[in-house]
TORKOL-23478 format. One record per residue: y, x, z of N, C-alpha, C in turn. Coordinates in steps of 0.02 Angstrom, whole numbers, plus 32768, in hexadecimal, padded with zeros to 4 digits. Each point is the difference from the previous one (the first is absolute). Layout:
N
YXZYXZYXZ ...
! end
This chain:
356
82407C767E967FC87FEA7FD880117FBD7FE1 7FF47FFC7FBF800B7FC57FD77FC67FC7800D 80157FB77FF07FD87FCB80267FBC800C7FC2 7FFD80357FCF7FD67FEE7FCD7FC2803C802C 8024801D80227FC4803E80107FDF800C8029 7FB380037FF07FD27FED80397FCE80368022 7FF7801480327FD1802F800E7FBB80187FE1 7FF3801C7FEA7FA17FFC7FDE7FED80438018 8018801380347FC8803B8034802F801C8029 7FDC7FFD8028803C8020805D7FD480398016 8007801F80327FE18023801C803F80348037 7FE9801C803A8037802E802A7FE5804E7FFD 804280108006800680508001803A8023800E 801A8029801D802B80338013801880017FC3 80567FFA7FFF8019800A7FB9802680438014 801080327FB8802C803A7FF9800B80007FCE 803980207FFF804380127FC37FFC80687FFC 80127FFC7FC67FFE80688014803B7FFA8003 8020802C8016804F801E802C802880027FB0 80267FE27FFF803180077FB9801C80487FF3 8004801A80498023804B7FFF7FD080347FE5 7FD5800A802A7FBE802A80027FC77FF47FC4 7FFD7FBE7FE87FE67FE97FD87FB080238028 7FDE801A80237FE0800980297FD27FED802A 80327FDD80407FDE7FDE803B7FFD7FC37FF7 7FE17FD880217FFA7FB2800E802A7FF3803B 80217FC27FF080347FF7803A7FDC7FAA7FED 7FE97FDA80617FDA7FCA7FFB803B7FCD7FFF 7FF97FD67FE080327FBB7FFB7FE47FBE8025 7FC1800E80247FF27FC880167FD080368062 80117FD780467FF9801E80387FB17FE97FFC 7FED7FCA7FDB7FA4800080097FE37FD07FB8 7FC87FFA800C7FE37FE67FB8802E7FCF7FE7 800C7FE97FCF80187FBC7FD67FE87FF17FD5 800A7FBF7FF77FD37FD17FAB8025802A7FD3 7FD080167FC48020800C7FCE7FC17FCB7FD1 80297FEF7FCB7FEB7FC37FEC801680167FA6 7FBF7FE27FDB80157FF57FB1802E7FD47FF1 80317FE37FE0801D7FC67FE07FFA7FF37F9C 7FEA7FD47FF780147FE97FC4803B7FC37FF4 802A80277FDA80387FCB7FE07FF27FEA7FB4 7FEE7FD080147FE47FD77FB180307FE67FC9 804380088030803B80057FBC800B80367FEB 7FF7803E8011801A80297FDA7FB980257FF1 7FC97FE9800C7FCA80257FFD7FFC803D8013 8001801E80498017803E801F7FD48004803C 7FDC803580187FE17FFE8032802B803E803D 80077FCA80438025803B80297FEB80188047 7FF7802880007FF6800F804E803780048022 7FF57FE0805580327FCE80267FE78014803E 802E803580237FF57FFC8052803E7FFB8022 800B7FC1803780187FF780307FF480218052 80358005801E8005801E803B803B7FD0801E 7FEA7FCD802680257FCE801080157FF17FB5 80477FFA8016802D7FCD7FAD800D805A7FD3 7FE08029800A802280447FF77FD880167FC2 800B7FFE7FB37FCE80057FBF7FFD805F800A 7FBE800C801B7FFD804B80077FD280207FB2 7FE77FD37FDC7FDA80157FD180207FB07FD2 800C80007FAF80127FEF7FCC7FF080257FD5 7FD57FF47FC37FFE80397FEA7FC17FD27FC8 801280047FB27FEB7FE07FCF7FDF801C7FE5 7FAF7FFE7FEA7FDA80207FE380137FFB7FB9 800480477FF28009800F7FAE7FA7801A7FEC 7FF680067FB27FB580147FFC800880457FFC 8039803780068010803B800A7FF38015803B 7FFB7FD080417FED800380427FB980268006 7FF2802C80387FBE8022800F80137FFC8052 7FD07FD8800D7FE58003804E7FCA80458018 8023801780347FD280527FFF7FED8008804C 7FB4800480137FD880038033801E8051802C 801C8009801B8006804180147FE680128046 7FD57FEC801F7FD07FF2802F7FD47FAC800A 7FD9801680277FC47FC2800980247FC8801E 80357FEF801280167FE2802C805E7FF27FD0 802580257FDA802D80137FEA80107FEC7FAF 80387FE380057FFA7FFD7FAC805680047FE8 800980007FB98044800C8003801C7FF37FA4 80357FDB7FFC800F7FDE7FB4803F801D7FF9 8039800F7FD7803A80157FDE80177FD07FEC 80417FEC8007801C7FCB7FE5805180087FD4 7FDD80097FCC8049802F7FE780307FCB7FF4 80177FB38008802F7FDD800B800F800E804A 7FE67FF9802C8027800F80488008803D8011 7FE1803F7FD380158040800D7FE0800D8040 7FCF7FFD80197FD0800F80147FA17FF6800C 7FE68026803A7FC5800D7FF37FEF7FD58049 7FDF7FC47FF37FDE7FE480407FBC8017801F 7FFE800D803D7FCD800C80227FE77FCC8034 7FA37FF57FF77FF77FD780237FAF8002802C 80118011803D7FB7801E80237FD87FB48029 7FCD80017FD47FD07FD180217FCE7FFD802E 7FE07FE080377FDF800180367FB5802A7FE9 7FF47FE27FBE7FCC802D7FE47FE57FFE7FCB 7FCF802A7FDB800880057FB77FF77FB77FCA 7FDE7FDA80337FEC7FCA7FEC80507FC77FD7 8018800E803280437FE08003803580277FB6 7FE3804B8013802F80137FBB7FE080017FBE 7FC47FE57FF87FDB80127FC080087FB87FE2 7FFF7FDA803780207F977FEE803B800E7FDE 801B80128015806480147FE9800A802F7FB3 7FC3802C7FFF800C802C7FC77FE87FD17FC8 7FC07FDD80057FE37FCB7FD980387FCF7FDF 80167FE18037803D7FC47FEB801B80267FDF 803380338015803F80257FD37FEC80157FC3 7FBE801B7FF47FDC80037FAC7FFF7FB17FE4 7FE57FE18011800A7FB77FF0803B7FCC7FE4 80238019801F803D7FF28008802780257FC1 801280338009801380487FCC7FE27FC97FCD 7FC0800D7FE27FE07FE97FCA80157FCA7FF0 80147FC6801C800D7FC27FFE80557FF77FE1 803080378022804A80047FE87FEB80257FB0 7FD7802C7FFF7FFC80217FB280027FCA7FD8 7FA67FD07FFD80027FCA7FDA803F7FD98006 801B7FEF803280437FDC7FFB802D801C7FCD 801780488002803480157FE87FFA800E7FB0 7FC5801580057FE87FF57FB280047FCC7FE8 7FEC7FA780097FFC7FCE7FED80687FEF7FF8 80118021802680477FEF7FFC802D80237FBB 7FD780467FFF801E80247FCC7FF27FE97FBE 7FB87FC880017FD27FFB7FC7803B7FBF7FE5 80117FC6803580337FE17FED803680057FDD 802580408035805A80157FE67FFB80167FCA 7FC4802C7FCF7FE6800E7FC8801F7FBF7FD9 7FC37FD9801280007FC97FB7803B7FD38015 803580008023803A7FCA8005803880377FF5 7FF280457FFB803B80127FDA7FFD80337FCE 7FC47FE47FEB7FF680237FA180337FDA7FDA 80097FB87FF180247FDC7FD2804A800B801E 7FFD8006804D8056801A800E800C80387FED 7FE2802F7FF08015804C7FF980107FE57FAC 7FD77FF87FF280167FE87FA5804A7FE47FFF 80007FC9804680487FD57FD0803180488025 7FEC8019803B802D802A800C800380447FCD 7FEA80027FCD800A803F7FE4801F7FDE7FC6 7FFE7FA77FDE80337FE27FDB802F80118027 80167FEB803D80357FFF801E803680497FF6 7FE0801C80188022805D7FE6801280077FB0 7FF07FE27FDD802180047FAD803A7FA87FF9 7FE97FD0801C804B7FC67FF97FE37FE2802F 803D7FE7800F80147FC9804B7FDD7FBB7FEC 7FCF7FE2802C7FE37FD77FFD80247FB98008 80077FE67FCC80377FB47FFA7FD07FD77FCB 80087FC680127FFA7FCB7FD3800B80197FA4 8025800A7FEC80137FF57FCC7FD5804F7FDA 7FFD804D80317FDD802F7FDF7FAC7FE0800B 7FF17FD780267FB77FE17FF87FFE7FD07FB1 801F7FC980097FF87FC77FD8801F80227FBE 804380188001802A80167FC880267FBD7FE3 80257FFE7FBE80087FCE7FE27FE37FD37FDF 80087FD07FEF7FD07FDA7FD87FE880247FB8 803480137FE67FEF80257FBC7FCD804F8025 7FFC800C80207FE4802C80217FCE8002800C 7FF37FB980357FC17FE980057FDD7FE67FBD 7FFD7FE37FD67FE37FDE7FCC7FCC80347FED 801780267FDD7FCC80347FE57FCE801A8032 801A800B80427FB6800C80357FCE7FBC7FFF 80217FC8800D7FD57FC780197FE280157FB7 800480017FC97FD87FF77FBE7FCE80277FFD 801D8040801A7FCE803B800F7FCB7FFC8024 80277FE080347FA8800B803A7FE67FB08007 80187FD97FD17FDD7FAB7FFC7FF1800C7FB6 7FF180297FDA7FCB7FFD7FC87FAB7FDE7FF1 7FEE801680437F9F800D7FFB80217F97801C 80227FEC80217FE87FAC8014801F80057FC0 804680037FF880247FD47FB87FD67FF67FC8 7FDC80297FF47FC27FF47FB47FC97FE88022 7FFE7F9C7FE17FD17FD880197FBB80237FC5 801080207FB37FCA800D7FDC8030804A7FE0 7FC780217FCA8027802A7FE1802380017FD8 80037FB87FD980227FE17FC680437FE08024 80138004802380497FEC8025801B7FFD7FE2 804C7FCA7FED803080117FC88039802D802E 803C801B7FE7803B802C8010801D7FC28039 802280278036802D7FF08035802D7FC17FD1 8026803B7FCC80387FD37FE27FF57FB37FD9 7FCF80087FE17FDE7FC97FDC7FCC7FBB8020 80188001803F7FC07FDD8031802D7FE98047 7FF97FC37FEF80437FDB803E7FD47FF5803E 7FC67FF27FFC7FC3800C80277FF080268020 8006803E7FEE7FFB8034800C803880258028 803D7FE57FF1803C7FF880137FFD7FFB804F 7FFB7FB880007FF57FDC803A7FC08031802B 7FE87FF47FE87FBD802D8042802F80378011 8017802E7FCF803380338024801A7FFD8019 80287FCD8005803D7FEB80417FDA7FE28031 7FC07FEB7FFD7FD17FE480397FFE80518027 7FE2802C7FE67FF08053800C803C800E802A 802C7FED7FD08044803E801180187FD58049 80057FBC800A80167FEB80417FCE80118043 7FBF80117FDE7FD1800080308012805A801A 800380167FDB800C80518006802E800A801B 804A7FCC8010802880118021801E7FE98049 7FBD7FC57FF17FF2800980687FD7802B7FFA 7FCC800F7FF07FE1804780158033803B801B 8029800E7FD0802780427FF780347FDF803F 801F7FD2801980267FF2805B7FCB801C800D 7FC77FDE80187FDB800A80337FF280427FFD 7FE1802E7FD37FF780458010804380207FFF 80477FD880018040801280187FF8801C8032 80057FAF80197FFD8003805F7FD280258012 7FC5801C7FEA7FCF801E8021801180457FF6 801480267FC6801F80247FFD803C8026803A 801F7FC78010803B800D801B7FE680018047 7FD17FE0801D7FEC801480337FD4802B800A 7FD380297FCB7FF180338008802C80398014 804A80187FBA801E800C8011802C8012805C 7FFE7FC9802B80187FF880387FBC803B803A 7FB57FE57FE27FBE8016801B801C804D7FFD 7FFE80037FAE8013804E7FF8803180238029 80407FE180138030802B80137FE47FF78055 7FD47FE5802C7FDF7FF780297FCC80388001 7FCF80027FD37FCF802B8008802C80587FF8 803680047FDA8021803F7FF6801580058049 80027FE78024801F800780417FD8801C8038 7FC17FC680027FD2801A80037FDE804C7FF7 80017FF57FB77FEB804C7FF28029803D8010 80347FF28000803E803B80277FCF80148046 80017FBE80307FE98027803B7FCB7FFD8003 7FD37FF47FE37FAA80277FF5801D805F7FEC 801B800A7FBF802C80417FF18008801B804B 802A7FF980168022800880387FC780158044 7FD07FD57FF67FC07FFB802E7FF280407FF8 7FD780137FBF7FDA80207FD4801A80568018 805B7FF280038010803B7FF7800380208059 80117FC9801D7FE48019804E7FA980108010 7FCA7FED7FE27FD6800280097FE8803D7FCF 803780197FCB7FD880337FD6802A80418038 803380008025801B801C80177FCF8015803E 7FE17FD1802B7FD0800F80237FBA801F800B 7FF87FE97FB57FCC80137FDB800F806C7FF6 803380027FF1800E80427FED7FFE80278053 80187FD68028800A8026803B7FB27FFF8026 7FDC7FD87FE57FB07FF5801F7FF1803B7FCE 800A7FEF7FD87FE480477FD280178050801D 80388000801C8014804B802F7FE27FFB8026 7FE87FD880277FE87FFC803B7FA780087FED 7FE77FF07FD17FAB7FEF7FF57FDE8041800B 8023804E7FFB7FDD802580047FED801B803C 802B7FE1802F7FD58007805A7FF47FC38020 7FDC7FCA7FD9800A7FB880127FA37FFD8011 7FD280467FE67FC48004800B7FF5802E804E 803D80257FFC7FFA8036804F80177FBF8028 80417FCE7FF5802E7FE580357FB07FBB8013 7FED7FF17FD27FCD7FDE80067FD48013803C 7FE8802D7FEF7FCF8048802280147FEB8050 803480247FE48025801C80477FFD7FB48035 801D7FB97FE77FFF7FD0800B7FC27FED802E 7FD4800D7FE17FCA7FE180117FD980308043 801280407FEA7FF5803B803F80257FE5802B 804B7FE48005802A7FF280247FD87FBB8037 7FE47FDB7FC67FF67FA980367FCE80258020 7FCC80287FEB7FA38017801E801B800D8032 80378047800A801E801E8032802F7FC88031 80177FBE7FEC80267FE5801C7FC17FD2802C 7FC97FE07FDA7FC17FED801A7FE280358037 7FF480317FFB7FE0801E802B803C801B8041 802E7FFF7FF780378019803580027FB78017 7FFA7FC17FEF7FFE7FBC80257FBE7FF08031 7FBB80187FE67FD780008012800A803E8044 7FF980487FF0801A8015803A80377FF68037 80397FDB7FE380347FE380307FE57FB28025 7FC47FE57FDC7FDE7FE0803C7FDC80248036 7FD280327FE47FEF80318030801980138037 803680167FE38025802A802980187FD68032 80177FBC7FEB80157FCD80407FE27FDB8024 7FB580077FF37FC17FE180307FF78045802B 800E803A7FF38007803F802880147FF6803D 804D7FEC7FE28040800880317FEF7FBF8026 7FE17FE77FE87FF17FB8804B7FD5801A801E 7FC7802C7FCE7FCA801C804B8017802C8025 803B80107FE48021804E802C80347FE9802D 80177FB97FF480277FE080357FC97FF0803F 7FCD7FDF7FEF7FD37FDE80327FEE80408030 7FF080317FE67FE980468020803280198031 804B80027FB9803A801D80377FF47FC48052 800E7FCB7FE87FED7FC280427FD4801C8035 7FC780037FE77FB0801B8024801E8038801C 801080387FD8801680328022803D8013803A 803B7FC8800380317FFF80317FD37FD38039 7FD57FC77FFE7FF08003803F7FBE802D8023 7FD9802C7FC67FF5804080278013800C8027 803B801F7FE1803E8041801280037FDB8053 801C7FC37FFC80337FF380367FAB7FF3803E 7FC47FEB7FDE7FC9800E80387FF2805C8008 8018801D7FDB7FE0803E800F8034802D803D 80557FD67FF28027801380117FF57FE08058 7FE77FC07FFF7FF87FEE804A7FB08025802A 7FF280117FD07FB2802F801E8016803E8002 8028801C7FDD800F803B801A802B80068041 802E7FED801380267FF580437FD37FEA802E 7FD17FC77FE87FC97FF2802E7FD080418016 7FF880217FD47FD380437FF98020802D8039 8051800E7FE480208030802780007FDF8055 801A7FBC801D7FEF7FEA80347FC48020802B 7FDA7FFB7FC97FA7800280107FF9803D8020 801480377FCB80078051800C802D800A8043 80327FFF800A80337FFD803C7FCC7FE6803A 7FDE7FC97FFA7FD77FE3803F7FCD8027800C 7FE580227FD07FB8800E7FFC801F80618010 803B801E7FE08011803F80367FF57FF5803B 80277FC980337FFE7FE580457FD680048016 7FBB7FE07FD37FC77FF980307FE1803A7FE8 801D80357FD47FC480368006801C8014802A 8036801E801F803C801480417FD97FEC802E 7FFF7FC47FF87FD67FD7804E7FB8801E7FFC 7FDC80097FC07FB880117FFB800980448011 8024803580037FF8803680138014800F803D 80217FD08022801C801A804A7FB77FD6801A 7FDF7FC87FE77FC77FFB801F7FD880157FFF 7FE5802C7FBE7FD680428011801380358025 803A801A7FF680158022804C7FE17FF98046 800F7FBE800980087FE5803F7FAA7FEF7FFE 7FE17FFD7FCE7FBC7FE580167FD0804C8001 801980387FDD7FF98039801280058015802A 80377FE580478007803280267FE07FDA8044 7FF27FC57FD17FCF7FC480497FC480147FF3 7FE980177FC27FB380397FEF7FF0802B801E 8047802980157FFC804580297FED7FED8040 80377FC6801E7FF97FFD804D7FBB7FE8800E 7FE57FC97FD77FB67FF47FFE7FEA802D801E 7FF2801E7FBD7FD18048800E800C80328031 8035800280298009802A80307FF77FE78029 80107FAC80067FC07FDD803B7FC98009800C 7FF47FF17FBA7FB880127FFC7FDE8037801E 8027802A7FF57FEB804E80127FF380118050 80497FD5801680167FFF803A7FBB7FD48034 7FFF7FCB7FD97FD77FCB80357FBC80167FDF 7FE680397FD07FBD801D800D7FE980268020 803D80328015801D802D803D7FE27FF1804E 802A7FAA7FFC7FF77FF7802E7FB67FD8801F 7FFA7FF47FD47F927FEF7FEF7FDA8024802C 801B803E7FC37FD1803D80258017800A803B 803D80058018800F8019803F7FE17FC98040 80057FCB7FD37FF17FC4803D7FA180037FF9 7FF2801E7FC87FA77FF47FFC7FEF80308036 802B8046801B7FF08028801680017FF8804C 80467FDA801C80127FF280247FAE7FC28021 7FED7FD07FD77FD57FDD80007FB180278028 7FFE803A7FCD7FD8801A80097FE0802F803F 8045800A8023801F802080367FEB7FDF8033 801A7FBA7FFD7FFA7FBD80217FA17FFE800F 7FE980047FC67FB57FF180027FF28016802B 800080467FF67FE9803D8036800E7FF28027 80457FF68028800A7FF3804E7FE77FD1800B 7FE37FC37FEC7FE47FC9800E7FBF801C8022 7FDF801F7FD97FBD800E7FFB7FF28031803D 802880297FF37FFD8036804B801F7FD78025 80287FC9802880097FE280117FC87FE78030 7FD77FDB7FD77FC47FD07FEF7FCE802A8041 800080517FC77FB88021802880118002804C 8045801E800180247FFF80467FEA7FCB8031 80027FD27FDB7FF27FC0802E7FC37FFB801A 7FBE80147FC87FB77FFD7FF67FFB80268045 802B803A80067FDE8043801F801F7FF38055 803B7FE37FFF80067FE8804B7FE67FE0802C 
! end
């Protein structure tokens, strides 16, 4: 950057280049946002857009008024730069940010037109009178002597074009007859021939301008014929430049919405990591409850083992019960009878006694 050139609007954004090969894809030149910034150079009257990436110039690139800045999503925008031979791409945080950027670059654009026009309006009027001496120049070689000529040469012009001063009235007497008259002429004729140096020298440095501006004009030619050359090949190209457009812009929507789903998709995969997580220490609790389970089962066969040899066994202490039971009601009765037996002998006993 030249010490004359000064920023007059910044702003950040994701820069891209389209693939030189593919002419196609976007290949990014910058790993995250960067300043991209306006410049005006007030010597050459040129407006440039200027992005750095460290010391690394990833965007250069001089607004011509042939330039068209083109919105190709809400967020997306994209310029052609047919001196660097390519197409810059530049994605902003949000529309706000790219509609600031499209504004300036119309601004701007408009501002190099008036420039370039005011420049052309110049080279016009500073080389109308050169094209003249340069089209003397193409019929005799510009020297001193085919300007001025000889004295006998000159005489009759100076007389010619110093007529309207030389006649102070209309009654004038003849050149030859008038020493007066004389004299003022040679006043004329010395004055006319510093005139005629000076539009020498000026001459002769036109001349020098001329063989300068022909040089010039060679590589403007030269410009003209690379740019009519491009021009022809934009012209092969213009009749799918409304599909490639198309297609372009299907391309960013689709590149927007596959970004938007590839956030999706990766707030997914974190909830599907956290889950997988959740789900291995399940696993490894379901895995210690089940062995715990099986333990459980193994103990709990045992004690049905044990629960059935104790119904067994409390079955067959039911039986003996009950056959006690049976047994010592048996013996109830046998002993109620026995009792009863007892009574009686008591009693006859008793009378026995009464009766002795």
């Amino acid at each position: 950057l030249s010490g004359m050139e000064q920023p007059i609007f910044s702003t950040r954004a994701h820069v891209f280049q389209i693939d030189p090969n593919t002419k196609k894809n976007w290949v990014p030149t910058s790993k995250h946002a960067v300043t991209v910034s306006y410049f005006y150079d007030s010597t050459r009257n040129v407006y440039r857009i200027i992005s750095l990436d460290g010391s690394k110039a990833i965007i250069n690139s001089t607004i011509t008024p042939n330039m068209t800045f083109t919105k190709t999503s809400q967020k997306f925008g994209q310029w052609a730069d047919s001196r660097a031979n390519t197409v810059y791409g530049l994605g902003f945080s949000s529309e706000h940010h790219l509609s600031k950027f499209a504004e300036k670059f119309q601004e701007f654009k408009e501002a190099a037109r008036l420039a370039k026009e005011k420049s052309q309006e110049k080279m016009e009027l500073t080389s109308t009178p050169s094209q003249e001496s340069a089209g003397g120049d193409l019929q005799s070689p510009l020297t001193p002597e085919s300007i001025n000529g000889t004295d006998d040469e000159r005489t009759p012009d100076v007389t010619q074009n110093s007529e309207p001063r030389a006649e102070p009235t209309q009654n004038a007497l003849p050149f030859s007859h008038s020493s007066a008259i004389s004299k003022h002429w040679e006043a004329e004729l010395a004055t006319l021939k510093g005139n005629n140096a000076k539009l020498t020298a000026a001459l002769l440095e036109s001349t020098a301008n001329v063989k300068q501006w022909k040089q010039q004009l060679a590589a403007y030619q030269e410009e003209a014929e690379r740019l009519h050359k491009r021009v022809t090949e934009l012209e092969c190209v213009s009749s799918q430049a409304n599909a490639v457009h198309t297609h372009k812009t299907e391309l960013n929507q689709t590149i927007q919405e596959l970004e938007e789903t590839l956030k999706l998709k990766e707030e997914e995969i974190e909830r599907l990591k956290q889950e997988i997580d959740n789900a291995r220490e399940l696993q490894e609790q379901r895995d210690s409850l089940t062995q715990k389970l099986q333990e459980v089962e193994i103990r709990n066969k045992d004690l049905e083992g044990q629960l059935s040899d104790l119904e067994q066994r409390l079955e067959k202490s039911q039986n003996e019960q009950e056959a006690f039971r049976n047994n010592l009601k048996t013996l109830l009765e046998i002993l109620d009878g026995k009792i009863f037996e007892l009574t009686e002998l008591r009693d006859n006993l008793a009378k026995l006694l009464e009766c002795s």
